[in-house]
C-alpha positions in Angstrom: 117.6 93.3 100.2 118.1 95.1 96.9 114.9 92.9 95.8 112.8 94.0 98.2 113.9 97.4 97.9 113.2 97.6 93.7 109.8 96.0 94.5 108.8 97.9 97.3 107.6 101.0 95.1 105.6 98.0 92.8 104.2 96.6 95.8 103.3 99.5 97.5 101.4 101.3 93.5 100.3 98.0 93.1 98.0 98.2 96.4 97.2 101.8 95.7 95.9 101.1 92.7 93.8 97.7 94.3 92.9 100.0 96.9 91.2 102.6 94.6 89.5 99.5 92.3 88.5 98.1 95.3 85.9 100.1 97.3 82.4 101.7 96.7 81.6 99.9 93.3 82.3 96.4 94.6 78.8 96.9 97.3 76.8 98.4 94.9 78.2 95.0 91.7 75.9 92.5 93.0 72.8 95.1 93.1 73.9 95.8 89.8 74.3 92.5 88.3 71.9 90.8 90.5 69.5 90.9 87.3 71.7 89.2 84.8 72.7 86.3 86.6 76.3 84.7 87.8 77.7 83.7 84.4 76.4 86.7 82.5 78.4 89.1 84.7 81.1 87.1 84.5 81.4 87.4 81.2 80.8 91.5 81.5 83.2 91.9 84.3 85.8 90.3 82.2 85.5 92.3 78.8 85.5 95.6 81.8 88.6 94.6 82.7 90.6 93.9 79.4 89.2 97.5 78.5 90.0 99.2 81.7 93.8 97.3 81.8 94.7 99.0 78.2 92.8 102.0 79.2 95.5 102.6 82.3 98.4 101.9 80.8 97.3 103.6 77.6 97.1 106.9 79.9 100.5 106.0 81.3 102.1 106.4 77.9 100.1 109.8 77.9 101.7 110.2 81.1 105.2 109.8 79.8 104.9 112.5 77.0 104.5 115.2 79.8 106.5 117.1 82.5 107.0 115.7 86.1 103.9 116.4 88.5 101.4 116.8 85.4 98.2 115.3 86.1 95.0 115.2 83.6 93.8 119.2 82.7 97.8 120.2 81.3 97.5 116.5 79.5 94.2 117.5 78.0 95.8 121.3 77.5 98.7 120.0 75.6 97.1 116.8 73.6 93.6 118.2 72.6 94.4 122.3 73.3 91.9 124.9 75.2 88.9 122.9 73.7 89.7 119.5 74.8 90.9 121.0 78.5 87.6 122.8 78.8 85.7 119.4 78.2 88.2 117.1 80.3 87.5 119.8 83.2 84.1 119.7 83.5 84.1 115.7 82.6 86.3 114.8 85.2 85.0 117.5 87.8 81.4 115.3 87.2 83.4 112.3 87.7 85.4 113.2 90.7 82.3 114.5 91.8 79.6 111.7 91.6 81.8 109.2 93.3 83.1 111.3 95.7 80.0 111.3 96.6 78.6 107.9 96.4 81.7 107.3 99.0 81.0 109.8 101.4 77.0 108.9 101.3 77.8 104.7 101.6 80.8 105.4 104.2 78.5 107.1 106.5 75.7 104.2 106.4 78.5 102.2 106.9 79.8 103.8 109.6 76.5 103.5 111.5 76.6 99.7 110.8 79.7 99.2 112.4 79.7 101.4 115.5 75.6 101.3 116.1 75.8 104.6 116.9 72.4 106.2 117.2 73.0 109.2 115.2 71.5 110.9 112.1 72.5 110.1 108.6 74.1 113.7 108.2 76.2 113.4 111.3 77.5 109.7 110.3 78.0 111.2 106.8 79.7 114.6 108.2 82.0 112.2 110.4 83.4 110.5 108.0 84.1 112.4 105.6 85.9 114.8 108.0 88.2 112.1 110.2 89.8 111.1 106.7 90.3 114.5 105.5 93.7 115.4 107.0 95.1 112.3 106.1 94.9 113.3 102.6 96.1 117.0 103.5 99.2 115.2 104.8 99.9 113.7 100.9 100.6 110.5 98.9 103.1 108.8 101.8 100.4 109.3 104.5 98.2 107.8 102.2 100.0 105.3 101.6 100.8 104.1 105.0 97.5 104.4 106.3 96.3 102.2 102.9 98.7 99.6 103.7 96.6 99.1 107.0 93.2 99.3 105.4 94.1 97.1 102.8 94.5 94.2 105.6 91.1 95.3 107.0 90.0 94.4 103.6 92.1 91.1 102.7 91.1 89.7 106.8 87.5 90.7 106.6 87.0 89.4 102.7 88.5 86.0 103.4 86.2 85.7 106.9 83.1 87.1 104.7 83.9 84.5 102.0 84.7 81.2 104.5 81.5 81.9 106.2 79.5 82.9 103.3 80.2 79.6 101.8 78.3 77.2 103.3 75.6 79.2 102.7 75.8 79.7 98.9 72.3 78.0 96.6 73.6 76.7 93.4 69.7 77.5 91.7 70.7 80.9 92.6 73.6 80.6 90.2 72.0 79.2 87.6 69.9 81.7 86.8 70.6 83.9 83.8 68.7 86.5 81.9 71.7 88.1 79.1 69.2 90.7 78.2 69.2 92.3 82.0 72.8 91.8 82.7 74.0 94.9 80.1 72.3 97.1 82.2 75.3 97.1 85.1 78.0 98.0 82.6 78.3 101.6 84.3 79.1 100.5 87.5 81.1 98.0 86.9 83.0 100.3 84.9 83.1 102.6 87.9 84.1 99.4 89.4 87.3 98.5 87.7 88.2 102.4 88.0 91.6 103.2 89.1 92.9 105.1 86.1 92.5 108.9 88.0 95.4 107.6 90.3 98.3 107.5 88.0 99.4 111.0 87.5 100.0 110.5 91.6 101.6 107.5 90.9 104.1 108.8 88.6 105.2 110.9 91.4 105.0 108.3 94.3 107.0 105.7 91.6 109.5 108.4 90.3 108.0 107.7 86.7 109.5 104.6 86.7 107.3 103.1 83.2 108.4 99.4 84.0 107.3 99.5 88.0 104.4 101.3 86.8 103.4 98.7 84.6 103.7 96.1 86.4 101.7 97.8 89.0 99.0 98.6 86.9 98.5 94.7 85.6 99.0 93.5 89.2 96.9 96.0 90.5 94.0 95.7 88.5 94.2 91.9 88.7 93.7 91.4 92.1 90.6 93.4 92.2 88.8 90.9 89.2 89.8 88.1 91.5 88.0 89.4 94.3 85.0 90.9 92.6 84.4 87.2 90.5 84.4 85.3 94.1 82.3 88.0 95.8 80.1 87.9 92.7 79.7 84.3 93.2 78.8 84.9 96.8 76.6 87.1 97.2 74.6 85.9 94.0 74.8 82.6 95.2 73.0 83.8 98.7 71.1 86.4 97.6 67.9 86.4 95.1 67.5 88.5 92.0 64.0 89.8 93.1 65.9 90.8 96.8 68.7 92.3 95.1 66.6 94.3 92.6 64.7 95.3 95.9 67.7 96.5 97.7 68.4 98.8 94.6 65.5 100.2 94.3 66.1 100.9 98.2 69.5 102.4 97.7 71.5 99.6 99.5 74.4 98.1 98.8 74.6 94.4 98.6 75.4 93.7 102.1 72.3 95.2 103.5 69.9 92.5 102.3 72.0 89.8 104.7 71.0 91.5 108.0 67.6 90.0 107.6 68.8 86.8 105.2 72.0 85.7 107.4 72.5 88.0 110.5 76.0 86.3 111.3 77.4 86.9 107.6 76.1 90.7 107.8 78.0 91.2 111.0 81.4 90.7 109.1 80.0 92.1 105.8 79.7 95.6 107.2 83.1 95.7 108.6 84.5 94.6 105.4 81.8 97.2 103.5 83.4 99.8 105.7 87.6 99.0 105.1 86.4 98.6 101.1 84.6 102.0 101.1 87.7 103.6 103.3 90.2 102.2 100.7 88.9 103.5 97.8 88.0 106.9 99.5 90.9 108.0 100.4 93.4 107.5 97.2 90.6 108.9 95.2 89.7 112.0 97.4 93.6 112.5 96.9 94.0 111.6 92.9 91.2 114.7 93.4 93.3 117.0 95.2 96.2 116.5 93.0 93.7 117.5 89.8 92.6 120.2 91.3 95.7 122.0 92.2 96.8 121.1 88.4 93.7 122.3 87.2 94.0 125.5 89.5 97.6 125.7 89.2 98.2 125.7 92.9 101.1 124.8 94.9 100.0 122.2 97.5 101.7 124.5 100.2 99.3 126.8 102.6 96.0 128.5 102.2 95.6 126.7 98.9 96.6 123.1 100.5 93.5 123.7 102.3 91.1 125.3 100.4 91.5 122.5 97.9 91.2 120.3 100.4 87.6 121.6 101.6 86.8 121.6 97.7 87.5 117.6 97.9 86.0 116.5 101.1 83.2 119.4 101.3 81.0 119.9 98.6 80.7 115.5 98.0 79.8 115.8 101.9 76.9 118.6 101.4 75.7 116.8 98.4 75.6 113.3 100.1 74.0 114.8 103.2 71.0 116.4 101.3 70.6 113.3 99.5 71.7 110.3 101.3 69.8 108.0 99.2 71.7 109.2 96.4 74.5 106.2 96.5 73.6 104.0 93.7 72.5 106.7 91.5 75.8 108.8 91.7 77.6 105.0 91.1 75.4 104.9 87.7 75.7 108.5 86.9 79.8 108.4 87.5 80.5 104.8 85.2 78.4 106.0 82.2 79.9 109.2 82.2 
């Protein structure tokens, strides 16, 4: 029992920080890579990876250095003074931003898949966006319960996508390779592997704990390159270059393209699109909330719990609504930033 116990908090970052890798990049890597070939992105999503792995625990060290419940503006403040926090601000405010809103515009197309609701893109979007909201105004252990759930969604739905999808995977398609093409998807797989805005919340969640938090971080960003290298080989494997250079240029992510190809694999694709977009959504629209009240210097208690709580859910939600073609672009926009 003690065993379980000491792991539980490793177990539990480890699939927060899985949970944030995993989600809106992992539709749009196939779109992205589609042009380079299988074993060109293979070699790209490992080199993302190593980078992003030393890049986490790198900030973690950072982390250390400072006070209990700092996040990433009094890091910036204290490391690189009023000039570096002014940069990190509006930096990570772009950041937060963009793929805050690449969820909100994919989880509502999603949403539609899934439920075959008749309803607008703007309602689907406004939806939501606005069911997941309280969870995170309810703070890290709501989130974390509720991701313990969605992370099943994901693990059931992936391995019935992937069983299915199997016998249905060209070889030729794998084969092809073109090195020039495949440098191209380097900021969204970076966007990809991103769970780094996470760990000033995991500090808290893990009672700064460095060893747990370690450990998390290397398990946690493992699981997700597993996942992403068999998906890749999937999807790539069913799916031409020229369709998924198509469904880019569309705005789709790379599930769309089977509802025409192989209806039966789209059916579970979209319910797996949906618990991937919903587990990176959440932890992220919180790791958001917890910047901005740093950033503000807010207490998390009241009118301000809620204010910053509109900031985090409404303005991605406005944006995405005006533009709901705007998913891959905000993808690209956030990873090279």
């Amino acid at each position: 029992m003690r065993i379980i116990h000491s792991m539980g908090h490793v177990v539990g970052g480890t699939l927060l920080i899985a949970g944030t890798t995993i989600g809106v990049g992992m539709l749009a890597l196939p779109v992205a890579t589609g042009p380079g070939g299988f074993i060109p992105s293979m070699v790209i999503y490992l080199i993302c990876w190593a980078f992003m792995l030393c890049t986490g625990l790198l900030l973690l060290e950072v982390s250390l250095w400072m006070p209990k419940d700092t996040s990433f503006i009094s890091m910036a403040e204290k490391i690189l003074g009023p000039v570096g926090r002014n940069l990190f601000w509006v930096v990570y405010l772009f950041l937060f931003v963009t793929v805050m809103i690449a969820h909100a515009a994919g989880g509502g197309a999603v949403l539609l898949d899934i439920t075959g609701w008749n309803l607008p893109n703007w309602a689907a979007i406004l939806i939501y966006s606005s069911v997941l909201a309280p969870v995170v105004y309810l703070g890290a252990h709501s989130v974390d319960r509720l991701n313990l759930f969605l992370i099943s969604g994901v693990v059931l739905s992936y391995i019935a996508f992937v069983a299915i999808s199997f016998q249905n995977v060209d070889i030729k398609l794998l084969s092809y390779a073109h090195w020039g093409k495949a440098w191209f998807a380097l900021p969204i797989l970076f966007t990809a592997f991103t769970y780094q805005v996470i760990i000033p919340t995991l500090m808290t969640y893990m009672e700064r704990n460095a060893k747990k938090i370690r450990l998390a971080i290397v398990f946690g960003s493992s699981i997700p390159l597993v996942i992403y290298l068999v998906w890749e080989f999937v999807i790539l494997g069913i799916i031409s270059p020229e369709e998924l250079m198509e469904a880019g240029k569309q705005g789709q992510n790379a599930v769309g393209p089977l509802k025409k190809l192989i209806p039966q694999v789209f059916q579970i694709g979209k319910y797996f699109a949906f618990f991937a977009l919903t587990t990176s959504f959440i932890p992220l629209a919180l790791s958001f909330f917890d910047f901005l009240a740093d950033g503000f210097k807010w207490k998390k208690t009241g009118g301000h719990k809620v204010i910053l709580c509109m900031a985090v859910f409404g303005i991605p939600m406005v944006i995405a609504i005006i533009y709901p073609h705007i998913f891959l672009i905000a993808l690209g926009y956030a990873g090279g930033i």
